[in-house]
Backbone of each chain as ProteinMPNN parsed JSONL, in Angstrom:
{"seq_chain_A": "XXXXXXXXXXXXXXXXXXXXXXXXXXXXXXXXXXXXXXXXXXXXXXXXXXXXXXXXXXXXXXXXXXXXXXXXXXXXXXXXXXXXXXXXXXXXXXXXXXXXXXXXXXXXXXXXXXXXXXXXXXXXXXXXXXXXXXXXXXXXXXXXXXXXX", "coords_chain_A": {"N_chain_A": [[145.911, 122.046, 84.802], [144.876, 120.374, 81.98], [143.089, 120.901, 78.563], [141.527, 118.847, 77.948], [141.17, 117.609, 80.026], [139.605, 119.471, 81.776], [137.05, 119.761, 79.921], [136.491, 117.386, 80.556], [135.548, 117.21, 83.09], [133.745, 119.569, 82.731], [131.895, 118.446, 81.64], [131.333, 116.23, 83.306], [130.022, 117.608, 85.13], [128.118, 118.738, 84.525], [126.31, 116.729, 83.589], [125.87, 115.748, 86.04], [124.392, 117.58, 87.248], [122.062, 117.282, 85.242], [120.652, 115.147, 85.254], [119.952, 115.259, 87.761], [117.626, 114.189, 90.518], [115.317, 114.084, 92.423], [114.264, 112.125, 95.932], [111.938, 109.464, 96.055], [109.827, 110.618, 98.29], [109.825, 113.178, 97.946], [108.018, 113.523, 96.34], [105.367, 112.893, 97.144], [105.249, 115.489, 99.018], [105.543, 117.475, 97.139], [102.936, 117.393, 96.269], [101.399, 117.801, 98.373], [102.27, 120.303, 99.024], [101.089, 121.715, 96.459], [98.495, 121.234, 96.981], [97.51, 122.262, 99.15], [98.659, 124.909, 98.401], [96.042, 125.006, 96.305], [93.787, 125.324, 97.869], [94.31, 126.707, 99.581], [94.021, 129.133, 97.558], [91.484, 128.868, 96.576], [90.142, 129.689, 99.061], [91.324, 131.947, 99.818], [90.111, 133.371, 97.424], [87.158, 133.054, 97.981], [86.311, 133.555, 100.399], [87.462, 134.908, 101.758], [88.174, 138.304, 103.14], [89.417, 142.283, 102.412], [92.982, 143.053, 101.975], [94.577, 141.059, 101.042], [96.473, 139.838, 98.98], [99.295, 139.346, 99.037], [98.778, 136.756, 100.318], [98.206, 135.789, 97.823], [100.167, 135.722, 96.138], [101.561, 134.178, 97.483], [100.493, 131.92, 97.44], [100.786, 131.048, 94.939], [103.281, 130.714, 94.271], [103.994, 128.244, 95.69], [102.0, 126.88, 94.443], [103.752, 126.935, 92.163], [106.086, 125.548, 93.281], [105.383, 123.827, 94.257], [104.316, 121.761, 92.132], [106.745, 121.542, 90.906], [108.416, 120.523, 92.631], [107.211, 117.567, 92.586], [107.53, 117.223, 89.582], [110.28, 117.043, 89.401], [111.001, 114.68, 91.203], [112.083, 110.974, 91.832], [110.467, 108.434, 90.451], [108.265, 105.527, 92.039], [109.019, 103.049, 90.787], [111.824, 103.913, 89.806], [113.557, 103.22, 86.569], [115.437, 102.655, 83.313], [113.196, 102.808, 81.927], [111.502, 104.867, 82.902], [112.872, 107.138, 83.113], [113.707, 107.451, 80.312], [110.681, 108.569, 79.494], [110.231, 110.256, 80.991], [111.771, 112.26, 80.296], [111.281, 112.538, 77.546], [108.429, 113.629, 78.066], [108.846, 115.96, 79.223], [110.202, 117.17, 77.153], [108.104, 117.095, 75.629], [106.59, 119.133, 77.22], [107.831, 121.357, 76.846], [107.762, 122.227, 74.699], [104.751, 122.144, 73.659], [104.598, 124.185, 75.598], [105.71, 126.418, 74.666], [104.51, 127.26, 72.72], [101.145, 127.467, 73.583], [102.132, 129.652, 75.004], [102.693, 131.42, 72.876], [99.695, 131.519, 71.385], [98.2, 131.643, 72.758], [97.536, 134.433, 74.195], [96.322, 136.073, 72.314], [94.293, 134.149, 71.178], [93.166, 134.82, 74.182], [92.84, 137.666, 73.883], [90.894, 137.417, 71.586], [88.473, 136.482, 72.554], [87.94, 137.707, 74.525], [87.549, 140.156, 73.584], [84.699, 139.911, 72.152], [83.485, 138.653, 74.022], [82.936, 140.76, 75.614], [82.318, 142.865, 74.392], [84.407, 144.522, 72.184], [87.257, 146.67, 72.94], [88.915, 145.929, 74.682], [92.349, 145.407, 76.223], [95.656, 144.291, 74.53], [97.321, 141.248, 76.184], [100.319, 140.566, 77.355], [101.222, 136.751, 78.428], [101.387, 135.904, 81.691], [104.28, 134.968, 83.667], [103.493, 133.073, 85.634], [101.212, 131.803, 84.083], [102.424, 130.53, 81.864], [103.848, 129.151, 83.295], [103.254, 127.481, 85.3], [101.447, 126.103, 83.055], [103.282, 124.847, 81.874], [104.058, 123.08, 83.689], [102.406, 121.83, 84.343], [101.745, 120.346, 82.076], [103.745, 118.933, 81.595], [103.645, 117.262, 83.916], [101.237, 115.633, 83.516], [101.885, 114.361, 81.046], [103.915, 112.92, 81.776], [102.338, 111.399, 83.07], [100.634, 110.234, 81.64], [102.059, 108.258, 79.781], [103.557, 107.161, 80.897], [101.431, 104.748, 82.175], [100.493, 103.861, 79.305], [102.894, 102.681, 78.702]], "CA_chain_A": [[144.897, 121.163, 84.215], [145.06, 120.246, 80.055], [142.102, 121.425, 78.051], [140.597, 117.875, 77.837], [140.348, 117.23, 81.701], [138.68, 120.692, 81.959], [136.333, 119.222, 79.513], [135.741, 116.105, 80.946], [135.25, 117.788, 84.261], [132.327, 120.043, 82.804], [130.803, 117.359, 80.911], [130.726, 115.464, 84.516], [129.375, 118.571, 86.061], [126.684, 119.064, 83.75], [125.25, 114.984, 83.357], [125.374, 115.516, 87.245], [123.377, 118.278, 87.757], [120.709, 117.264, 83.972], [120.365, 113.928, 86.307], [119.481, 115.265, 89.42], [115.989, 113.677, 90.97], [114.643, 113.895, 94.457], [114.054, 110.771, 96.239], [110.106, 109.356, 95.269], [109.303, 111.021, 99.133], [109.405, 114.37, 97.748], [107.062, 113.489, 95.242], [104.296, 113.273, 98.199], [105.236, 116.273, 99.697], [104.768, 118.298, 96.26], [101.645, 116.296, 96.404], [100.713, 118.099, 99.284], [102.089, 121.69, 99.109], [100.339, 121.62, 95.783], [97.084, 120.647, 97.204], [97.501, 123.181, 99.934], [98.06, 126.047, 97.496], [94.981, 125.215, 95.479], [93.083, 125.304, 98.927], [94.726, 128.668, 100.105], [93.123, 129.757, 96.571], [89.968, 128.962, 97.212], [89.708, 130.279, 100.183], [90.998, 133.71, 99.437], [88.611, 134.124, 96.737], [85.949, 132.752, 97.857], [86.087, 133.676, 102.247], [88.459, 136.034, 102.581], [88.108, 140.018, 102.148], [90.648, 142.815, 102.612], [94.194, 142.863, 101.166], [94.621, 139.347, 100.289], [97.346, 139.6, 97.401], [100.184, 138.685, 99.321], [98.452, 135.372, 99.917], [97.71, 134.942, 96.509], [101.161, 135.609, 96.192], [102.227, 133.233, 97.938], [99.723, 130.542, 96.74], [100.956, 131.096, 93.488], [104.654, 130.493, 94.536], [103.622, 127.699, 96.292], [102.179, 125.958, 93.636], [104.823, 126.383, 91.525], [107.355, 124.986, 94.035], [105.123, 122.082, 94.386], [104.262, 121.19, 90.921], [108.378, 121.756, 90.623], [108.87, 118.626, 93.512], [106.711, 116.415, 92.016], [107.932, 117.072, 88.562], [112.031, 116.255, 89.469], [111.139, 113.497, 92.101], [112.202, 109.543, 91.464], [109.295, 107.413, 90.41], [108.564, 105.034, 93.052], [110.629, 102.935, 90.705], [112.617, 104.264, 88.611], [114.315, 102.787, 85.811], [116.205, 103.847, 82.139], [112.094, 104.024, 80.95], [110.76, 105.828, 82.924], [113.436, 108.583, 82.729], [113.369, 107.879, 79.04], [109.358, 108.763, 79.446], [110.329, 111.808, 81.777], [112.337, 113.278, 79.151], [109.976, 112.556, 76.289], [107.424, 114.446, 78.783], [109.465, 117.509, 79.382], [110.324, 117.855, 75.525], [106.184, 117.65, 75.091], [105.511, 119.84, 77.926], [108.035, 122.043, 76.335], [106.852, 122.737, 72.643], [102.994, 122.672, 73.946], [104.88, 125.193, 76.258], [106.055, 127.897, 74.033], [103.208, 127.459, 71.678], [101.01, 127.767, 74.26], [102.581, 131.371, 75.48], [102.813, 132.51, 71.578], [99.101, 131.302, 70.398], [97.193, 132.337, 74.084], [97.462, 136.02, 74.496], [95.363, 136.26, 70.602], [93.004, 133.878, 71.924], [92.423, 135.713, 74.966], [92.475, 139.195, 73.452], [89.613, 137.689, 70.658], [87.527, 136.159, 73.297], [87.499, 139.122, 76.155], [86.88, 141.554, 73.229], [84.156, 139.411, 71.819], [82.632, 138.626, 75.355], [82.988, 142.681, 75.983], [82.014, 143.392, 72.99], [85.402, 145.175, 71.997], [88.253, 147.714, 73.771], [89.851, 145.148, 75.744], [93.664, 146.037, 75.558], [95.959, 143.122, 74.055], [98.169, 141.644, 76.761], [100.501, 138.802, 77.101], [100.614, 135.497, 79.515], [101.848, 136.009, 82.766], [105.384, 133.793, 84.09], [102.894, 132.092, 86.599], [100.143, 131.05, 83.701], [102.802, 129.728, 81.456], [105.425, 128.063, 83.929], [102.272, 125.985, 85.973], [100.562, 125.527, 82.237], [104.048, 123.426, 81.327], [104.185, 121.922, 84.701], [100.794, 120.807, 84.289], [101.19, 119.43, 80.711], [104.93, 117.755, 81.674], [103.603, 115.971, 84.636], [100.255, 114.896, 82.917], [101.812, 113.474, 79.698], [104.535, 111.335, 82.035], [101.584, 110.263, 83.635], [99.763, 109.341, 80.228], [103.598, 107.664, 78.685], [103.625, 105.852, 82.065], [99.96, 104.612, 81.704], [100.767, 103.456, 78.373], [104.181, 102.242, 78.379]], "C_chain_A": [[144.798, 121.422, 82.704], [143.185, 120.586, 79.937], [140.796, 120.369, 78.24], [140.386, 117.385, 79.47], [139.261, 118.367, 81.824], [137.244, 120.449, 81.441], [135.403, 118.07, 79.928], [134.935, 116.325, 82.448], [133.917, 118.636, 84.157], [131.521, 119.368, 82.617], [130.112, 116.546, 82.548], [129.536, 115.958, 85.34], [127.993, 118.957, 85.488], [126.337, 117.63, 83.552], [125.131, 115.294, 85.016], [124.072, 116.653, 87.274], [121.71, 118.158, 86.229], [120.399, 115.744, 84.549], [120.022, 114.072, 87.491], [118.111, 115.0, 89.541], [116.696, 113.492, 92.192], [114.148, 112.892, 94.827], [112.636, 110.95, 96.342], [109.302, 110.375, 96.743], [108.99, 112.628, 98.807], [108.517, 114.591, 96.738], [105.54, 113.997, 96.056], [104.281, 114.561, 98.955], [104.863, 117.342, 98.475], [103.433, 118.451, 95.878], [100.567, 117.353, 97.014], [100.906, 119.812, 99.755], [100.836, 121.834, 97.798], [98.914, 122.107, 95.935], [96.729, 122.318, 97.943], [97.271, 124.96, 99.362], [96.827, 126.413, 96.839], [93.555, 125.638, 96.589], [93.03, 126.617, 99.218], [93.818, 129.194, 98.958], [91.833, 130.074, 96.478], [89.819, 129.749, 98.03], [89.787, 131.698, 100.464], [90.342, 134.239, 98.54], [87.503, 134.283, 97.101], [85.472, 133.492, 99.644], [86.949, 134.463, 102.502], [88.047, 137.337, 101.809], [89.764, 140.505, 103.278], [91.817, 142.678, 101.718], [94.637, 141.872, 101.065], [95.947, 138.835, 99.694], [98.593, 139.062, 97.922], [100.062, 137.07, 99.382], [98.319, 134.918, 98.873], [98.812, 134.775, 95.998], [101.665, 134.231, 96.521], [101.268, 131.596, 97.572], [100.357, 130.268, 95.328], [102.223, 130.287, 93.236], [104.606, 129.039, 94.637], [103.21, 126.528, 95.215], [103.051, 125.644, 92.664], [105.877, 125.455, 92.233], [106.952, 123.135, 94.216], [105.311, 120.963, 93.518], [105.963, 120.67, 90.592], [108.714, 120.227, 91.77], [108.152, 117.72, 93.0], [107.193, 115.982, 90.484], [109.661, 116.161, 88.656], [112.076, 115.482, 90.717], [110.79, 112.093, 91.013], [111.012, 108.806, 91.167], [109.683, 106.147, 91.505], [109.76, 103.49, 92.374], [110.815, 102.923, 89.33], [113.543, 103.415, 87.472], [114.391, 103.566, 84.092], [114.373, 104.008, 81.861], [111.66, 104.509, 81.235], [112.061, 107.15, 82.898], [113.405, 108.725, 81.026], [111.745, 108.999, 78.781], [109.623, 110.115, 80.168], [110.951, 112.725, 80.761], [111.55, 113.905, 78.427], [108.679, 113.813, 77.269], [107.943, 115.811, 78.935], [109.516, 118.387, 78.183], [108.984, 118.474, 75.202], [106.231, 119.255, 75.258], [106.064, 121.358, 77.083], [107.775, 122.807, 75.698], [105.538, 123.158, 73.102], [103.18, 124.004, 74.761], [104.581, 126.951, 75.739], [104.946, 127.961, 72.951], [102.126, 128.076, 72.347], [101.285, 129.59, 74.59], [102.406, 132.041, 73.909], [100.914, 132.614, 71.302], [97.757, 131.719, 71.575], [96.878, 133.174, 74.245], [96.647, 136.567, 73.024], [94.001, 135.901, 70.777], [92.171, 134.213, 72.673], [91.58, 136.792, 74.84], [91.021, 138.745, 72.69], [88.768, 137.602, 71.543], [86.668, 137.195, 74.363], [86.735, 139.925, 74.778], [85.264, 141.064, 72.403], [83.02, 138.972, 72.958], [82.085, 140.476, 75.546], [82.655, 143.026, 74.969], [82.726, 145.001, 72.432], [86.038, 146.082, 72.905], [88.757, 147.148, 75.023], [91.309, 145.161, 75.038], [94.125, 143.997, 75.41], [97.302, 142.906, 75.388], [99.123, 139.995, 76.668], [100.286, 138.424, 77.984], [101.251, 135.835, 80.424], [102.921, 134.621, 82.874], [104.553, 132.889, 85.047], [102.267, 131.382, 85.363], [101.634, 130.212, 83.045], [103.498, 129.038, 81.981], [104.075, 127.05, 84.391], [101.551, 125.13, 84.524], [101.787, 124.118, 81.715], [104.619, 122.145, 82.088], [103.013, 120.672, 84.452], [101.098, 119.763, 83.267], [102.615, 118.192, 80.994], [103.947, 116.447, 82.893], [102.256, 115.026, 83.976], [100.479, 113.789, 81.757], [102.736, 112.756, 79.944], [103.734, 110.452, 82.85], [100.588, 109.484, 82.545], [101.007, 107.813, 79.998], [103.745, 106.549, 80.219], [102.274, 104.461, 81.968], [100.532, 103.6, 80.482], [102.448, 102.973, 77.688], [103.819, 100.511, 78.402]], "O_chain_A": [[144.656, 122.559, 82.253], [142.326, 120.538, 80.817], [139.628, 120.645, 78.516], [139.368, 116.823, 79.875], [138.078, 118.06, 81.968], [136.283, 120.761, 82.144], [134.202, 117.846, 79.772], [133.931, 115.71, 82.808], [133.075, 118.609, 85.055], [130.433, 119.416, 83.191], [128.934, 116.354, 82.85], [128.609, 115.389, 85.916], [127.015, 119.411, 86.082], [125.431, 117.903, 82.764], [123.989, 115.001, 85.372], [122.89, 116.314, 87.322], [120.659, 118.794, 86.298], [119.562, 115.232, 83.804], [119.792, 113.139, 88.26], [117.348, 115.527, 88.731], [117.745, 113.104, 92.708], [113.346, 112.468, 93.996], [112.065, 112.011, 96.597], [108.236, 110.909, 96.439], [108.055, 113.227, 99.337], [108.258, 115.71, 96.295], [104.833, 114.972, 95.801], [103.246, 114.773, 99.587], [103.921, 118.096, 98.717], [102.911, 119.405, 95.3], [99.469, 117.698, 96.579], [100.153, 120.461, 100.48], [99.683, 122.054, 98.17], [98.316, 122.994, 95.326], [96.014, 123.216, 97.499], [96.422, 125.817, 99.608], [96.43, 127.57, 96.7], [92.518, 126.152, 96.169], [92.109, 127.432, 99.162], [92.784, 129.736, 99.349], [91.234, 131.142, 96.347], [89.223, 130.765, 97.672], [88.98, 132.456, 101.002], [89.936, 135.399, 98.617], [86.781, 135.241, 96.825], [84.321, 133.853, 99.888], [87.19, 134.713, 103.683], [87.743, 137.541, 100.634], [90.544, 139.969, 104.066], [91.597, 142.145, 100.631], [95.826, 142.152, 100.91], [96.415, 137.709, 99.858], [99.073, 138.193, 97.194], [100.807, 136.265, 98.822], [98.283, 133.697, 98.728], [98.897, 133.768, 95.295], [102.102, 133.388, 95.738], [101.679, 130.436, 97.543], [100.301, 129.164, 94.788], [102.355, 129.441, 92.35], [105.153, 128.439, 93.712], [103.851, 125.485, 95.086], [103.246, 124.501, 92.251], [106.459, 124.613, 91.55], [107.522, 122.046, 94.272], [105.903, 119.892, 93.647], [106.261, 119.575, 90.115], [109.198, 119.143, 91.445], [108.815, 116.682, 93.004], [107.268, 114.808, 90.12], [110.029, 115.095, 88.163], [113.119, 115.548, 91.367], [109.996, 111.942, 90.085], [110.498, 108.56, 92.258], [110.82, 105.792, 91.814], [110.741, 103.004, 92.936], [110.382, 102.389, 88.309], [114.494, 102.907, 88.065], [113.767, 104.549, 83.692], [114.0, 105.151, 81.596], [110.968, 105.137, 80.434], [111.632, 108.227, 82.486], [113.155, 109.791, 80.464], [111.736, 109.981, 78.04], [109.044, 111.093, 79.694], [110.539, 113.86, 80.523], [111.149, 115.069, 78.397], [108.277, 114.822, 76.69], [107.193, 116.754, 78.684], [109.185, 119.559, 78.007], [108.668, 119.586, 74.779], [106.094, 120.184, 74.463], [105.297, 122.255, 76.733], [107.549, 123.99, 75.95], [105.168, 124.327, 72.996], [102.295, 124.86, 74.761], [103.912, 127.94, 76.039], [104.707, 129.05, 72.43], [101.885, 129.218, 71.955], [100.507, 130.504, 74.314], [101.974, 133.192, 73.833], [100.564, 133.755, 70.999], [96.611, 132.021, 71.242], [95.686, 133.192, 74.553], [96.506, 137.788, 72.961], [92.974, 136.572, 70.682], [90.952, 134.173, 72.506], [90.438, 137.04, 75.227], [90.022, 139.415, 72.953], [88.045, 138.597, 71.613], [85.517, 137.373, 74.762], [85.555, 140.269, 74.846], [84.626, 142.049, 72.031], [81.814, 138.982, 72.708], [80.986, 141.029, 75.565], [83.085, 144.176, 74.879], [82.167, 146.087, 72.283], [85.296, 146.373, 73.844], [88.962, 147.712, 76.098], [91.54, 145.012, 73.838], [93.541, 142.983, 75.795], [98.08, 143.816, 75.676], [98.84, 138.888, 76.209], [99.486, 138.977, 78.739], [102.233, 136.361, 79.9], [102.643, 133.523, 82.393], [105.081, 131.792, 85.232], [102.647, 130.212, 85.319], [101.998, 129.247, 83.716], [103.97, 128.12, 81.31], [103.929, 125.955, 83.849], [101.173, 123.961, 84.594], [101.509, 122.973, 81.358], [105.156, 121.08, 81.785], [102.86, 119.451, 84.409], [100.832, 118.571, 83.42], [102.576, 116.993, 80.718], [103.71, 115.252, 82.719], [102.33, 113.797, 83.975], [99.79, 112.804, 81.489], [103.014, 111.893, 79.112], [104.008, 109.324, 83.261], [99.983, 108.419, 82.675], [100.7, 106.624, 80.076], [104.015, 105.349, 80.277], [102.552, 103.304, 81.652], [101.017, 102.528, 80.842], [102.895, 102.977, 76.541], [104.706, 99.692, 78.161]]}, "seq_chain_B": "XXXXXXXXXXXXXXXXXXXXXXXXXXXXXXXXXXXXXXXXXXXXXXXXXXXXXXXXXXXXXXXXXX", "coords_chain_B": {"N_chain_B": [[113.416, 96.363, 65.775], [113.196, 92.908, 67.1], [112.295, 90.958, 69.989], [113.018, 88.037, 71.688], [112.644, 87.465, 74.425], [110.128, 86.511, 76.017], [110.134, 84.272, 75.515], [112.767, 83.061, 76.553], [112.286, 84.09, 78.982], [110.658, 81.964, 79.879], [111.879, 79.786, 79.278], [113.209, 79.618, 81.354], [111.586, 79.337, 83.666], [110.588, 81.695, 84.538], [108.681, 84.72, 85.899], [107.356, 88.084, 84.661], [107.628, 89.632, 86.687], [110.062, 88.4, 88.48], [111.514, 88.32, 86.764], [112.156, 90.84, 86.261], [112.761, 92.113, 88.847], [115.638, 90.431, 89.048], [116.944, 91.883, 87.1], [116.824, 94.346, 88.071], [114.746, 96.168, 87.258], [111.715, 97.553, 86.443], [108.399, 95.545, 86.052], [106.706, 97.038, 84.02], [108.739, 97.676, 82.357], [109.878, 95.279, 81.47], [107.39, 94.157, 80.386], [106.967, 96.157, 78.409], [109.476, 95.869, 76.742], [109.061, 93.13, 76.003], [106.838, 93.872, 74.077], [107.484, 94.304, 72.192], [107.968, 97.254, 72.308], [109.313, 99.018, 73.434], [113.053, 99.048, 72.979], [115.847, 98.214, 75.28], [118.653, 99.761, 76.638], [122.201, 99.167, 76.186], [123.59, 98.243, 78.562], [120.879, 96.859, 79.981], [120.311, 95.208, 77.816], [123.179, 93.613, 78.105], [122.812, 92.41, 80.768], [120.727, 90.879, 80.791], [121.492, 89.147, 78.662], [123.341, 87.777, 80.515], [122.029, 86.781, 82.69], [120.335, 85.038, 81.011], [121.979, 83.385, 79.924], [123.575, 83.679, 77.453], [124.411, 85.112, 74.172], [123.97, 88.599, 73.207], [122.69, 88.594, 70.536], [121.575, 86.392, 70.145], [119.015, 86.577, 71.291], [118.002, 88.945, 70.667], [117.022, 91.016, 67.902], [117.953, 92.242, 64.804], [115.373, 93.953, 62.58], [113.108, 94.349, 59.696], [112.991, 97.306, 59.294], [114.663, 98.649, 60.449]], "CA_chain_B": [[114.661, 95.529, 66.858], [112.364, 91.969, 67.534], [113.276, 89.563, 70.601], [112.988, 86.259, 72.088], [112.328, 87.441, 75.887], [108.985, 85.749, 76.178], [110.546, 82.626, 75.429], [114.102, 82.937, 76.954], [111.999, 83.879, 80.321], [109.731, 80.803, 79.796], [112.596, 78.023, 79.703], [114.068, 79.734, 83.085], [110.207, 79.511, 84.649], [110.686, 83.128, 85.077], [107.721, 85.509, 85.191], [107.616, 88.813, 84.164], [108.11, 89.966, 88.011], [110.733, 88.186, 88.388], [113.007, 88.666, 85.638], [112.486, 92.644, 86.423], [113.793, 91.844, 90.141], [116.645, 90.318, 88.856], [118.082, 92.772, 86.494], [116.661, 95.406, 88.439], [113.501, 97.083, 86.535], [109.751, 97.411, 86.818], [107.962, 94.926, 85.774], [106.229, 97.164, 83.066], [110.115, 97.656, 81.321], [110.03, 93.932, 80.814], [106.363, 93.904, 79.395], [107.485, 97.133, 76.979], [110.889, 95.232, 76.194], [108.646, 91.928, 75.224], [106.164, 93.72, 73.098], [108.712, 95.219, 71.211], [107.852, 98.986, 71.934], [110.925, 100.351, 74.11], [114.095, 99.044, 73.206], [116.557, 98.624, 75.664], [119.753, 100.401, 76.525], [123.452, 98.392, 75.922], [123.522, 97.806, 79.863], [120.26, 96.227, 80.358], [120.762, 93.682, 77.411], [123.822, 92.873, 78.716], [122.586, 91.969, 82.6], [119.311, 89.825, 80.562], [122.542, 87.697, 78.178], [124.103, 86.953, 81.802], [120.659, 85.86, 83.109], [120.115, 84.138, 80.073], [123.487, 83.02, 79.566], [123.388, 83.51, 75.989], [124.835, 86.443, 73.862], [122.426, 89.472, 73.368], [122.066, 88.412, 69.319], [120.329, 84.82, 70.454], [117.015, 87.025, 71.897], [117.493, 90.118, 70.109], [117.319, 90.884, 66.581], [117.457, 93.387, 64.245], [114.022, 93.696, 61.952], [113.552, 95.065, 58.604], [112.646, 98.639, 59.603], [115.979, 99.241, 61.533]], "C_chain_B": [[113.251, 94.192, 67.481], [113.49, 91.846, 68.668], [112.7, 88.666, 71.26], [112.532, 86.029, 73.54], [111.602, 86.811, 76.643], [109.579, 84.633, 76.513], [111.846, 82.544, 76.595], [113.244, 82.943, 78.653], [110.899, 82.099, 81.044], [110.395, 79.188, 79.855], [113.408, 78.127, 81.234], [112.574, 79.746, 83.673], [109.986, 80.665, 85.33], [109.338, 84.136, 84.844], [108.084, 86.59, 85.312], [108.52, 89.899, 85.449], [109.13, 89.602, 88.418], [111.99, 88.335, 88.001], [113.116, 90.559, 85.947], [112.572, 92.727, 87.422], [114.904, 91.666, 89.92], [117.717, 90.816, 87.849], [117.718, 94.508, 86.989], [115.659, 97.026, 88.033], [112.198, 96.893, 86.842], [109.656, 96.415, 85.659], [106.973, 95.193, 84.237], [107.185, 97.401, 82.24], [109.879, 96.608, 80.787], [108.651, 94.11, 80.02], [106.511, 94.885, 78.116], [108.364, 96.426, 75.956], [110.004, 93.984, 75.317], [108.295, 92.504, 74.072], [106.807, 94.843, 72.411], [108.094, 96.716, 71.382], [108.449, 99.893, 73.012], [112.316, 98.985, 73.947], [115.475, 99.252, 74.436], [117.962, 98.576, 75.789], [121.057, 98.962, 76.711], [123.642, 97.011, 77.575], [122.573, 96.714, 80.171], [120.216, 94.983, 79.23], [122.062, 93.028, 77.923], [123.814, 91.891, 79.886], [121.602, 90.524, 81.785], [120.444, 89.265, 79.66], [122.942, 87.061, 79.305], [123.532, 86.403, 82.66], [120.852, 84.696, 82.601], [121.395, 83.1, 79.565], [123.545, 82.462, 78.362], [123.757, 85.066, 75.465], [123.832, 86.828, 73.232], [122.026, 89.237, 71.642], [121.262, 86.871, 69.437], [119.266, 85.541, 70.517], [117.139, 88.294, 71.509], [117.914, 90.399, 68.595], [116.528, 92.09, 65.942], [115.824, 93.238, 63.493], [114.091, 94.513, 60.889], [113.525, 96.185, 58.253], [113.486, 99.313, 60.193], [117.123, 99.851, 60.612]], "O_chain_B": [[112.401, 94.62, 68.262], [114.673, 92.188, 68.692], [111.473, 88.763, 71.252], [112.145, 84.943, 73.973], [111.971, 86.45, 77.761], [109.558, 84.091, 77.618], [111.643, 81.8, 77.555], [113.471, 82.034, 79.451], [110.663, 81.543, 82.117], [109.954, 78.086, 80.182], [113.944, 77.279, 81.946], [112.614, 80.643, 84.515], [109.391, 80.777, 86.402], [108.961, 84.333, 83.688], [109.109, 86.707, 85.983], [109.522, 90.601, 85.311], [109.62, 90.559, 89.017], [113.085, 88.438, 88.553], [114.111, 91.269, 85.8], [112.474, 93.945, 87.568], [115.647, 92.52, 90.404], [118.879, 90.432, 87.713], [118.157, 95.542, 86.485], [115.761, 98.221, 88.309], [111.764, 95.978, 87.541], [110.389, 96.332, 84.674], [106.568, 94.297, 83.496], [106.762, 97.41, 81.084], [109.621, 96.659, 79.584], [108.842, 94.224, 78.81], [106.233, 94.505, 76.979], [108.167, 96.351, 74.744], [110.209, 93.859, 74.11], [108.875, 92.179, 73.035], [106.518, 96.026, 72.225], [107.746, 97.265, 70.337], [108.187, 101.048, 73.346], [112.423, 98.108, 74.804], [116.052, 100.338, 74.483], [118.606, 97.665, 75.268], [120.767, 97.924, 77.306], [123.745, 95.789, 77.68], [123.052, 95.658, 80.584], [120.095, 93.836, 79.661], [121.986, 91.825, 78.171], [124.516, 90.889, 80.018], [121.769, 89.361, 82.153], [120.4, 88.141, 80.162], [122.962, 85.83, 79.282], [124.08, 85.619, 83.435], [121.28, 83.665, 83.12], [121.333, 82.138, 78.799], [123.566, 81.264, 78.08], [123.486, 86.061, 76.137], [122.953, 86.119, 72.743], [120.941, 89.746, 71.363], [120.388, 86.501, 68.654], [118.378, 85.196, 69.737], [116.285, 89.011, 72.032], [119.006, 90.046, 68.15], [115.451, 92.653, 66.135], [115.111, 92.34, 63.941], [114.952, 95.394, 60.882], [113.898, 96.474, 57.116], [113.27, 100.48, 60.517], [118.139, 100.324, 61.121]]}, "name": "protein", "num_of_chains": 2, "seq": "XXXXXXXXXXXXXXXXXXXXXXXXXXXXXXXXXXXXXXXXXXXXXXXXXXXXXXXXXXXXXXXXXXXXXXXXXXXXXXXXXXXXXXXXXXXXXXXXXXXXXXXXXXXXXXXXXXXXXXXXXXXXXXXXXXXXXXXXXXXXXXXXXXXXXXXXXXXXXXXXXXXXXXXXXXXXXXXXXXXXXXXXXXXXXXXXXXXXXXXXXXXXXXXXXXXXXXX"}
């Protein structure tokens, strides 16, 4: 195989897999683990005692996985704008992403030590707050760009 | 990028539902596409000239900001 098939062969392999979406049915089902997680949450804070943390564990997971099917499922119908608009939404959720994680853990620290009135240690964001905070903001701002298309 | 869509769907008695059945889009593509604020891609003017059966510079046109 010549250099330029090899080429053309990754290029294929990569538009296939930066194109992959889940048919609009898994949209409802992220819908509904989602939901389920935020429920489980509740409920181990608020009604459950004992060792817990695995559940919270797994709530946590849980919503990510959901937020994650609803985010790369088909609109019920899809066409070039709304993937244009899905893009544009990802780029957002992106940037608000990493800003977000840099400009949070400052905020926090002033606020706790300011609530506490000082000797709260400085810490950063946890992979759960910032991965659900850019799920949140992607799927919200292709549901604004949809809205307003 | 202006265009003519309004009109071009208006001498085929086409409404907006319609014309985004028959080239295969939502119905809010076509209302974006009218009021000029999404441009679309090479493909989908092509399918709306072979509707229209008219080449894609009859109903689309550059503008002086392009």
């Amino acid at each position: 195989m010549d250099t330029k098939k090899i080429m053309d062969c990754e290029r294929e392999r990569l538009n296939k897999v930066t194109n992959f979406r889940l048919p609009h049915t898994f949209w409802t089902i992220g819908m509904i683990v989602t939901g389920l997680s935020i429920v489980t949450m509740f409920i181990r804070a608020f009604a459950m005692e004992g060792d817990t943390e695995w559940l919270r564990e797994l709530a946590k997971k849980g919503l990510l996985v959901g937020m994650l099917l609803m985010s790369i499922s088909k609109d019920k119908e899809e066409d070039e704008l709304t993937i244009k608009l899905r893009m544009q939404s990802y780029a957002f959720a992106f940037v608000v992403g990493v800003a977000y994680a840099l400009v949070m853990p400052y905020v926090e620290f002033g606020v706790s030590n300011v609530v506490n009135s000082g000797g709260e240690a400085f810490k950063n964001l946890g992979d759960f707050q910032v991965l659900s905070f850019m799920l949140l903001v992607q799927l919200m701002s292709f549901h604004t760009l949809k809205r307003y298309r | 990028m202006q265009n003519t869509i309004k009109v071009e769907r208006a001498i085929l008695s086409l409404t907006q539902d319609d014309l985004a059945q028959k080239i295969g889009v939502s119905r809010q593509t076509i209302n974006s596409i009218e009021a000029n604020r999404y441009v679309p891609s090479t493909v989908l003017a092509l399918k709306l000239s072979e509707l229209f059966n008219k080449p894609v510079n009859d109903f689309f046109k550059l503008s002086d900001d392009d």
